[in-house]
C-alpha positions in Angstrom: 108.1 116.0 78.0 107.5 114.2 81.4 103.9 114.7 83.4 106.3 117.0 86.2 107.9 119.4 83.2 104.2 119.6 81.6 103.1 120.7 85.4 105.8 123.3 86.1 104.9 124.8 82.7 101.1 125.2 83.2 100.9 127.3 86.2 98.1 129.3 84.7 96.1 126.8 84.0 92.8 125.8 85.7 91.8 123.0 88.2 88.7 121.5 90.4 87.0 119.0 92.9 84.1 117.5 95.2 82.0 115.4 99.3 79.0 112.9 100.6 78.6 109.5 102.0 76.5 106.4 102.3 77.0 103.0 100.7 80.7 103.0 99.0 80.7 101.6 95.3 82.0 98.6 94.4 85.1 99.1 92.1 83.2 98.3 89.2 81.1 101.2 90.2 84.3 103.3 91.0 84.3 106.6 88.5 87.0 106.5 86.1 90.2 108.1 86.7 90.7 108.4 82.7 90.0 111.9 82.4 91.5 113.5 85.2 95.3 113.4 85.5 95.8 113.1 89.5 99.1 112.0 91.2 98.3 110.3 94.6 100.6 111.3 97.7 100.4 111.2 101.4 101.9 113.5 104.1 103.7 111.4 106.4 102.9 112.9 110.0 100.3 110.7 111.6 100.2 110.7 115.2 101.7 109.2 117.1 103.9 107.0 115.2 104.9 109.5 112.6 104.7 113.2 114.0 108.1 115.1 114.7 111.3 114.9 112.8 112.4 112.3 114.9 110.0 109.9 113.6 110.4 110.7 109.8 112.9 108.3 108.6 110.3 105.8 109.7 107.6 107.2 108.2 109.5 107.0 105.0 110.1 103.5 105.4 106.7 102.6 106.2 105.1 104.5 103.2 107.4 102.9 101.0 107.0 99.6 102.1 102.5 100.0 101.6 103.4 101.0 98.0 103.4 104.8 98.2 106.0 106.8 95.8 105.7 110.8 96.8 105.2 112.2 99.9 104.3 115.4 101.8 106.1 116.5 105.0 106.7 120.0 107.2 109.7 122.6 106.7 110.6 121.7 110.6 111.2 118.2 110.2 113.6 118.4 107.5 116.4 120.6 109.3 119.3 117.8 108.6 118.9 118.8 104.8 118.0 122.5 104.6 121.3 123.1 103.1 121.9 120.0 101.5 118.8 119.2 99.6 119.9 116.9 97.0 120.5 114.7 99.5 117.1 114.2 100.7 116.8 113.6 97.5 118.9 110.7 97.2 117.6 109.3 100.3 114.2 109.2 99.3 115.8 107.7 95.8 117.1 104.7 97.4 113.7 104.4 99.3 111.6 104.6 95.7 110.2 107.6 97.2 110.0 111.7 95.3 108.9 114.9 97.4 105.2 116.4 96.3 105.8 119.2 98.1 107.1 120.6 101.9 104.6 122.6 104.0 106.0 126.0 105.7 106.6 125.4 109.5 108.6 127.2 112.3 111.2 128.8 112.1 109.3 130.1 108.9 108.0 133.4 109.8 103.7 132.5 109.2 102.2 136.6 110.0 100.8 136.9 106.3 98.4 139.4 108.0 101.2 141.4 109.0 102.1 144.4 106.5 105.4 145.3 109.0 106.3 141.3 108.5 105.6 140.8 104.7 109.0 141.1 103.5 110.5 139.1 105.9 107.4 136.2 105.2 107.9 136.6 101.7 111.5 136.1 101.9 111.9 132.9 104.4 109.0 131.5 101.8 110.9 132.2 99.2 113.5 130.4 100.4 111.7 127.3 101.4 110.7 127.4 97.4 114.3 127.1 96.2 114.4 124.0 98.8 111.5 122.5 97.1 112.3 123.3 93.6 115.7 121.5 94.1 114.0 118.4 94.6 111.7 119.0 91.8 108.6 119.9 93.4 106.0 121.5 91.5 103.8 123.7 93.9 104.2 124.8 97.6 101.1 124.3 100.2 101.4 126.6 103.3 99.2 126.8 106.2 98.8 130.3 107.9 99.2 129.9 111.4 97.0 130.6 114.6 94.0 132.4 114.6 93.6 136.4 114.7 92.4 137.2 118.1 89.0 138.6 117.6 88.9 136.6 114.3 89.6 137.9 110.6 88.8 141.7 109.8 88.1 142.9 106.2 91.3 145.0 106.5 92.9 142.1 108.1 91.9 139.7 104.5 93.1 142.6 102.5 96.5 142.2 104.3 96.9 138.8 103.9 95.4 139.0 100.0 98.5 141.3 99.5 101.2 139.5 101.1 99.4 136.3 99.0 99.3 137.9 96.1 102.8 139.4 95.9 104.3 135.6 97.5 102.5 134.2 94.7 103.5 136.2 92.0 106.9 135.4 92.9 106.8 131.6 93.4 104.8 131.8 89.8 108.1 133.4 88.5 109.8 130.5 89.9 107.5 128.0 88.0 106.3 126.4 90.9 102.6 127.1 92.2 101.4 128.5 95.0 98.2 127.1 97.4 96.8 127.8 100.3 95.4 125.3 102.9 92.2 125.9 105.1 92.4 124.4 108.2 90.9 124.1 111.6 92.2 126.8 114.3 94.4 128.9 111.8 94.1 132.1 110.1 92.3 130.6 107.0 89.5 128.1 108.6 86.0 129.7 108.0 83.6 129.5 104.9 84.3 133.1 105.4 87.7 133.0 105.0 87.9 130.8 102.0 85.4 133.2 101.0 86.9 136.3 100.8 90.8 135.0 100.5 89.8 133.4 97.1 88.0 136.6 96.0 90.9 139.2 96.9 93.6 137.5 95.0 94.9 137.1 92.0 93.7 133.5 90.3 96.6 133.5 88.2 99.1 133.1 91.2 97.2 132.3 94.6 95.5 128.3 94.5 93.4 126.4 97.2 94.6 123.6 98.9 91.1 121.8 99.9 91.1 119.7 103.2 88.6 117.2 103.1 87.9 116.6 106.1 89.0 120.5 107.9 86.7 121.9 105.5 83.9 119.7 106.7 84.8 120.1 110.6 84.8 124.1 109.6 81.1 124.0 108.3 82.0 123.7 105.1 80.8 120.9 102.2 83.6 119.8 100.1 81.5 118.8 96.7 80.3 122.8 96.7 83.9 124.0 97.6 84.7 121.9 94.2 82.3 123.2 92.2 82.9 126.6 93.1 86.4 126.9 93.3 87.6 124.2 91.0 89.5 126.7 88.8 91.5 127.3 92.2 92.4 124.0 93.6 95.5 122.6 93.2 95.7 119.6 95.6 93.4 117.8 97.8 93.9 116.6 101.0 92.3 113.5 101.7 90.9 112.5 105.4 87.3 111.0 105.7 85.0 112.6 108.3 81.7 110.8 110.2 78.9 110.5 108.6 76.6 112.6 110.7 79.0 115.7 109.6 78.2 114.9 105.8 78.3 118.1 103.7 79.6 120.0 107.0 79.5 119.9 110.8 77.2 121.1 112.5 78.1 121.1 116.0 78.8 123.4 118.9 82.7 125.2 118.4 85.6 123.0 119.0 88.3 125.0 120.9 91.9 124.3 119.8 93.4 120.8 121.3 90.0 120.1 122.7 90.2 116.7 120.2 92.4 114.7 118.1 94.4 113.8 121.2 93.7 110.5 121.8 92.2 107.2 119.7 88.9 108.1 120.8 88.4 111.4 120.5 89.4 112.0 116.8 87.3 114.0 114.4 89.3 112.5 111.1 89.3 109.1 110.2 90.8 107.0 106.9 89.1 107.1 103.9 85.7 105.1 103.6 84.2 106.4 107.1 81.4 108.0 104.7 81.4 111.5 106.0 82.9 112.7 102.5 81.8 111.6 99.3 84.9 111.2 97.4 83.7 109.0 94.4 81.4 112.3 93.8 84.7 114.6 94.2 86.6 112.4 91.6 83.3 112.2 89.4 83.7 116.4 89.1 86.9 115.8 88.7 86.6 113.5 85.8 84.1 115.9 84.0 86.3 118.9 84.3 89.6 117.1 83.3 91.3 118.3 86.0 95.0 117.9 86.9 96.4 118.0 90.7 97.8 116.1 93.4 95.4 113.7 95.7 97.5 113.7 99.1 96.3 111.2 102.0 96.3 112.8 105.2 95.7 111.5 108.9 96.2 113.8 111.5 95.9 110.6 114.6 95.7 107.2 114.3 93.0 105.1 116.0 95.9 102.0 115.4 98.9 102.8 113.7 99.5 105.5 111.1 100.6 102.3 109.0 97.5 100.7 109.5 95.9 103.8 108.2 97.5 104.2 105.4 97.2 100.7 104.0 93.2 101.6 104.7 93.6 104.5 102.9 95.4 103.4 99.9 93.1 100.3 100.0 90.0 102.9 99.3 91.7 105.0 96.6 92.8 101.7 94.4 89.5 100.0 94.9 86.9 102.1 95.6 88.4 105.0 93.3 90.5 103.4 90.4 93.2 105.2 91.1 97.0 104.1 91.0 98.9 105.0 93.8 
């Protein structure tokens, strides 16, 4: 049985994770990879180089060509293959490349808080899961669109929990897995939300998909998030942080497109800034034999989003003693 079949056959089983910063260990100090069973990816979306559809055949290209082998992308930039998925597939063949997993986007309808709109958001899901599954991906990662105006209500979480938990019930059926990501400026964002999300649904269908470094922006430490919620997560995403917002940021409310616009005004950086402790994540990781996807993630480049990468996958061979 291959690692992918053992995957899609274990979606009940349980998973973890951990943050920090300082002086990075050499990779004699590295933790050792030997107990956790973690497949390395990257989403290849990086502005400005590789953001829009336009620019993913390039991305593909240059992620190949720095040694990468799976990769993460959005629903929206794939329109060429909705209906032809095997052919992605072959592409990405002839490019040594395999697809982790394809985030929801527009045209997707994203209103999980919507009880009128939960058929229809369970449906166009759905469908994005048979375009996944075609291609052999083992989970789905959504995000959950803009913000609630006035913020999340209790009956507002108990919406979502049930559109969640019935999406994830049926993706489970499927034999794929199901996880949501928390991220800055959506409908899932807050300590708060993570919070309440992860306590109204079912375990057994609905996973976490931690952001390093959205969680820390959001307030939010990503070694407690592991320890907490290991059982939950299903995939990381990796982006380093400063080191003044260590264990969470603490500064005044950053408005939607108020950063990450240009080279200097970015809030995420490539691994080994030292705002996230990810030799600590990988140590938890190691103790609690867990089994997921590590998927490196730059939302803007400060050079070139190939640069970044190579920095990136620089980190997690040396630094973490991990194959990518």
């Amino acid at each position: 049985m291959t690692r992918r079949e053992l995957l899609l056959t274990a979606s009940s089983a349980l998973l973890p994770a951990a943050c920090a910063s300082g002086p990075q260990p050499s990779p004699e100090q590295a933790p050792s990879a030997s107990a956790a069973d973690i497949t390395v990816g990257i989403t290849s979306n990086t502005r400005p180089d590789w953001s829009g559809g336009e620019n993913f055949l390039l991305s593909l290209d240059a992620c190949a060509a720095l040694g990468y082998h799976w990769i993460e992308t959005f629903y929206g930039y794939l329109e060429p293959w909705w209906d032809e998925p095997q052919k992605l597939v072959d592409l990405l063949a002839e490019k040594g490349l395999k697809m982790e997993t394809v985030s929801n986007s527009g045209p997707l309808n994203m209103r999980f808080q919507d009880p009128a709109a939960r058929d229809e958001v369970i449906a166009d899901h759905l469908r994005l899961v048979d375009f996944i599954r075609a291609m052999g991906c083992d989970h789905l990662k959504i995000n959950c669109g803009a913000p609630n105006p006035g913020g999340n209500t209790e009956e507002i979480y108990r919406e979502q929990a049930k559109t969640f938990d019935e999406l994830g019930k049926r993706i489970s059926d499927k034999g794929l897995r199901f996880g949501i990501h928390a991220h800055l400026w959506s409908q899932f964002e807050t300590p708060r939300d993570v919070e309440r999300i992860l306590e109204l649904t079912d375990p057994r269908h609905v996973w976490f998909v931690l952001d390093t470094g959205h969680v820390t922006m959001a307030g939010m430490d990503s070694l407690e998030l592991t320890r907490r919620y290991g059982p939950r997560i299903i995939e990381y995403h990796l982006k380093d942080v400063a080191p003044k917002d260590k264990g969470g940021y603490k500064g005044p409310p950053m408005a939607s497109g108020s950063v990450n616009n240009t080279a200097d005004d970015r809030i995420f950086f490539e691994l080994g800034e030292g705002g996230v402790d990810f030799p600590a994540i990988l140590a938890h990781l190691n103790e609690i034999a867990w089994k997921g996807w590590f998927t490196v993630e730059l939302d803007r480049t400060g050079s070139t989003a190939k640069q970044s990468a190579a920095t990136s996958k620089k980190y997690i061979e040396e630094v973490l003693g991990l194959t990518v």
